[in-house]
Every structure is written in C-alpha cells, then in structure tokens.
C-alpha positions as CSV (number, residue, x, y, z in Angstrom):
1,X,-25.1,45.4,7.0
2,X,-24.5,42.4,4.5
3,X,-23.1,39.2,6.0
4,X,-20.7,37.0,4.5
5,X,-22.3,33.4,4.4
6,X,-20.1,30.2,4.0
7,X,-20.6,26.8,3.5
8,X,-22.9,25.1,6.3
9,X,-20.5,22.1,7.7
10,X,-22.2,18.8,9.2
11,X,-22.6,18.8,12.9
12,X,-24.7,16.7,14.9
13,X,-24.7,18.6,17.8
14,X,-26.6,21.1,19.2
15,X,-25.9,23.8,22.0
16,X,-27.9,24.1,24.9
17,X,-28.0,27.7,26.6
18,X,-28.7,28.2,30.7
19,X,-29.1,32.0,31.7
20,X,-28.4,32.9,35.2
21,X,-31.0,35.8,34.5
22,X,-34.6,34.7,33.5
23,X,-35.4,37.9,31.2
24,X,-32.2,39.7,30.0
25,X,-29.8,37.1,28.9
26,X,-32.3,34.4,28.1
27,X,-34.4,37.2,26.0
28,X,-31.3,38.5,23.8
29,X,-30.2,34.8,23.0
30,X,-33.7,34.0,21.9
31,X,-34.0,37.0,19.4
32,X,-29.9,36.1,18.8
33,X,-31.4,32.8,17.4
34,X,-34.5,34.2,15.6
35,X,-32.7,36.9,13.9
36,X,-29.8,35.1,12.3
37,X,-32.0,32.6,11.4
38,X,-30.5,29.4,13.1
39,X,-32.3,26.3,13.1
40,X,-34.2,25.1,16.4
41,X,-32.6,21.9,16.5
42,X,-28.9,23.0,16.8
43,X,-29.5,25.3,19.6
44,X,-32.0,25.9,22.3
45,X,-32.5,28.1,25.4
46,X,-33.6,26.3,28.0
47,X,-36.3,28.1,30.5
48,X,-35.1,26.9,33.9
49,X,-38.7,27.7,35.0
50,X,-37.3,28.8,38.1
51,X,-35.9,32.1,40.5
52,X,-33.1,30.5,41.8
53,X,-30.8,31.9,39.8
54,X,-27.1,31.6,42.1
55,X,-24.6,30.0,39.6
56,X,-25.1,26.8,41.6
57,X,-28.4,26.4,41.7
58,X,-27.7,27.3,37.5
59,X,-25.2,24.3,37.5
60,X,-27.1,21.8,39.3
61,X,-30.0,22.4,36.7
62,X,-27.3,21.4,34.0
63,X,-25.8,18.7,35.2
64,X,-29.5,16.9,36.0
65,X,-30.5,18.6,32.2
66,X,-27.6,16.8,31.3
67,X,-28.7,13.4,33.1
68,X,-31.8,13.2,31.9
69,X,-30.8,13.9,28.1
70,X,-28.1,11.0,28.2
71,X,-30.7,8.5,29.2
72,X,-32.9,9.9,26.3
73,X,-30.4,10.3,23.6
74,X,-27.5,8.2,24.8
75,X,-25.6,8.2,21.5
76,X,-26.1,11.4,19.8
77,X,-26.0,13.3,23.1
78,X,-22.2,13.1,23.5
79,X,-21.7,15.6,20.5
80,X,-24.0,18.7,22.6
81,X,-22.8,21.5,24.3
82,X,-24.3,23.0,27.7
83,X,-23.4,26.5,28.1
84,X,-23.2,28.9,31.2
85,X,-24.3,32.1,31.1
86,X,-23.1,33.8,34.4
87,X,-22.7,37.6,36.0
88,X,-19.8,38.3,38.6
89,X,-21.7,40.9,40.7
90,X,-23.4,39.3,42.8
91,X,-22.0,35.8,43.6
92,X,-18.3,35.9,45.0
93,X,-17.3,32.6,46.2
94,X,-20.5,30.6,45.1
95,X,-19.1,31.7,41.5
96,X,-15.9,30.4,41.9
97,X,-17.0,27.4,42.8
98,X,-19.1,26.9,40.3
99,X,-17.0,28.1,37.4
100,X,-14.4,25.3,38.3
101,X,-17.3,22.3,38.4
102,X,-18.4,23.8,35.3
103,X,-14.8,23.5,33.4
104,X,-14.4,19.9,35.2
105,X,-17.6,18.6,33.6
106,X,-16.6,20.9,30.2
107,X,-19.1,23.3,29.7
108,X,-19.1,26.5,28.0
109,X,-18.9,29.4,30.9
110,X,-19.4,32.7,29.4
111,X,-19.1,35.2,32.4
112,X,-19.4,39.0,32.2
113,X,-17.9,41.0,35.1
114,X,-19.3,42.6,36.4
115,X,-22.4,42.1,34.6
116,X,-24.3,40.9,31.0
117,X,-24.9,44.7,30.1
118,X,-20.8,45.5,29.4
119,X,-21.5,42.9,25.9
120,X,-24.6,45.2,25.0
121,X,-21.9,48.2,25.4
122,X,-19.4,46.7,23.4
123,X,-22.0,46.9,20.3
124,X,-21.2,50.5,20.7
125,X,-17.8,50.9,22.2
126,X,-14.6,49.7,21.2
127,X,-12.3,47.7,23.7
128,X,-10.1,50.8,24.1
129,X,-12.4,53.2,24.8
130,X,-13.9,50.3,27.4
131,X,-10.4,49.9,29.4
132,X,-9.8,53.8,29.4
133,X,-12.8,53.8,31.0
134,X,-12.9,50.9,33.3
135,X,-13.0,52.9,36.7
136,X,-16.4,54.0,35.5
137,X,-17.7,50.8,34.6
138,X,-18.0,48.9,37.6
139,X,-21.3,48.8,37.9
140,X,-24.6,47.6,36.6
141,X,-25.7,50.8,36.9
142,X,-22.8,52.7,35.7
143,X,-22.8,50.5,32.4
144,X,-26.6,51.2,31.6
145,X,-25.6,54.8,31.8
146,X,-22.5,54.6,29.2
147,X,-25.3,52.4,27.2
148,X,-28.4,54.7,27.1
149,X,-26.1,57.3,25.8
150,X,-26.5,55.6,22.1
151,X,-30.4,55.7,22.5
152,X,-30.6,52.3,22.4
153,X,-34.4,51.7,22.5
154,X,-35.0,47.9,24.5
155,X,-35.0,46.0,21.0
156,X,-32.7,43.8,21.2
157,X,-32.9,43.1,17.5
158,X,-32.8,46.7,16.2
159,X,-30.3,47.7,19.1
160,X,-27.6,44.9,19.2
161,X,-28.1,42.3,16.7
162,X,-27.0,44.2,13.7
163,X,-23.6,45.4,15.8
164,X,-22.6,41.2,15.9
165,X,-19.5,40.7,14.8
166,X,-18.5,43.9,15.9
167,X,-18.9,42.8,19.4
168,X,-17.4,39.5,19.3
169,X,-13.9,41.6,17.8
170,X,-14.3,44.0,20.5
171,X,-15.0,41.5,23.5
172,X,-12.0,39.7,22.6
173,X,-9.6,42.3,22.3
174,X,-11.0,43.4,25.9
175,X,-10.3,39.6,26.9
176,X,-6.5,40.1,27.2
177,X,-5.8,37.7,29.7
178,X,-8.2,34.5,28.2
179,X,-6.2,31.8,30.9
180,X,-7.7,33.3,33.1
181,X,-11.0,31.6,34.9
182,X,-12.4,34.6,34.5
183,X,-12.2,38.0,32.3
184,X,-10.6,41.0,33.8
185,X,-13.3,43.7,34.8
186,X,-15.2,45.6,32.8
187,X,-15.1,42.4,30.5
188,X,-17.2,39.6,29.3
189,X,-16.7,36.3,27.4
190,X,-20.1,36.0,25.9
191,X,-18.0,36.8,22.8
192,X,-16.9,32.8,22.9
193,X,-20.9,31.7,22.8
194,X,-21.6,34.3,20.3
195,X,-18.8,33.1,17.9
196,X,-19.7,29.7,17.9
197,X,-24.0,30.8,17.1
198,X,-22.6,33.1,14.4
199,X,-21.1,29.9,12.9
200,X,-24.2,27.7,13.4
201,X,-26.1,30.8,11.1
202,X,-23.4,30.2,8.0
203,X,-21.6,33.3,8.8
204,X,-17.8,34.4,9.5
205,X,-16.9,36.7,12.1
206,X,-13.8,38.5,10.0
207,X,-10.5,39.3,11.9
C-alpha cells in the first residue's frame, strides 16, 4: 500500500499515550509508532508499571504524569497532549466518572465499547457490515470470533498496520453520534488518536 506523504508542519508538542490494558493496547500503539516511523520525541507510550488498570486509577496516573512534567518542563509542556485509552466492558459508573474528569482537564479519551478489539475488526470490516451486525458484537469474545475469521496471525504490524487509514474511515462512519461522551456500541473512537499519529508520520488519511 503506498502512502501519500505531505509536508511535516512545526509542532512542539508531543502526545502522551495511557492504556488501560498493559499488553494489547499499549503493544499495538508501540508497533503503531515503530511502523510509520514517527519520531520518539513527539509521542510516547507511557508504561504505567502497574495492574491497576480501572479508568481511575488510569486517570489519577495522568493527572500526577501531568504534575510532575509541568514542574520539569513548565513552558514547553503546555503544547502536550495526554491521551486515554479506555474499554467500556468492564467499568460502568467508575467509567463515567472518569470520562467526565478526563474532558474537564482536556485530555484525549478514546473509548471502544465494548472493548479495544472492535478497532482491530474495523481493519477488516466496513462500518455497515459492523452495525448490521451489532447484536453479535457485544462481546470481547464475540468480536475475537468475527476477527479470527480473517486469519489474522497476532502481528500487529502485518495484521493491522497496513489496513490504517482504512480503519480510521470506517471507525468514523461507525461514530454517528460523535456528541456523545461515548460511542454507540459496537463502536470505538481510537479512530481520533489514530488520526492525529497518522499526521505526526507526514501522511493524510483521504476522505
């Protein structure tokens, strides 16, 4: 697949990536940055180090992350972005909760409902064959099923990667109701982090 590069704009910011899962998520967006070649100092994923992984306990990491970088880099720090990365399936009311704080203190929130996996579908499924098959994707476990059918092997880089763009279009589509705190199930707004790494590698996601 050839991608269409475009001028690198200056930015002096940098994005900073918190996974509620510790292997998953914070796996795909480390191969996400290694495979589209972006450089380390405008985006990290930050290893929480830790198994508490309620969308609080995520959030309180942030905000003292957050903390400590402002009294490290007080000027240049105002231009980063601290990004979410939250599932639904679990979480209920501790999600809510969280979500709102998060928007209050304007950090990214990319939630998938019910889970991360229905973004690694939509590198295979368009968002119409997704809704006309929502009763059946409810589940984490339902969703790995729709996704082994493509054979996908575990490599993120071979299996997803290359499908990009496609996903953001897709996701977004899905998202039909984006005023909303949170996407509609089976849905995911992973698509909105993904855009903005696709533009930190040079490239365009086309409409």
């Amino acid at each position: 697949m050839k991608y269409q590069r475009k001028y690198q704009e200056r930015y002096p910011g940098k994005i900073f990536i918190f996974t509620e899962g510790s292997v998953t998520e914070q796996k795909y967006f480390e191969k996400f940055i290694e495979y589209f070649k972006i450089p380390q100092a405008r985006v990290e994923v930050v290893d929480r180090k830790s198994h508490c992984s309620s969308p609080k306990d995520v959030l309180n990491y942030v905000i003292d992350f957050q903390q400590d970088i402002k009294k490290q880099e007080p000027v240049i720090s105002k231009y980063y972005d601290y990004w979410l990365i939250m599932d639904t399936d679990r979480w209920e009311k501790n999600l809510y909760q969280a979500i709102d704080e998060a928007f209050q203190r304007k950090y990214g929130v990319a939630v998938s409902d019910p889970c991360f996996e229905i973004w690694y579908l939509l590198h295979y499924e368009t968002a119409l064959w997704i809704t006309q098959n929502s009763p059946l994707l409810i589940t984490k476990s339902s969703i790995n099923t729709a996704l082994h059918a493509h054979n996908v092997s575990g490599d993120v880089s071979k299996d997803f990667l290359p499908h990009t763009e496609s996903a953001i279009q897709e996701a977004e589509t899905l998202d039909a109701n984006k005023q909303k705190r949170l996407p509609e199930q089976p849905g995911t707004r992973v698509y909105l982090l993904a855009r903005k790494l696709y533009k930190l590698a040079g490239l365009v996601v086309r409409c």
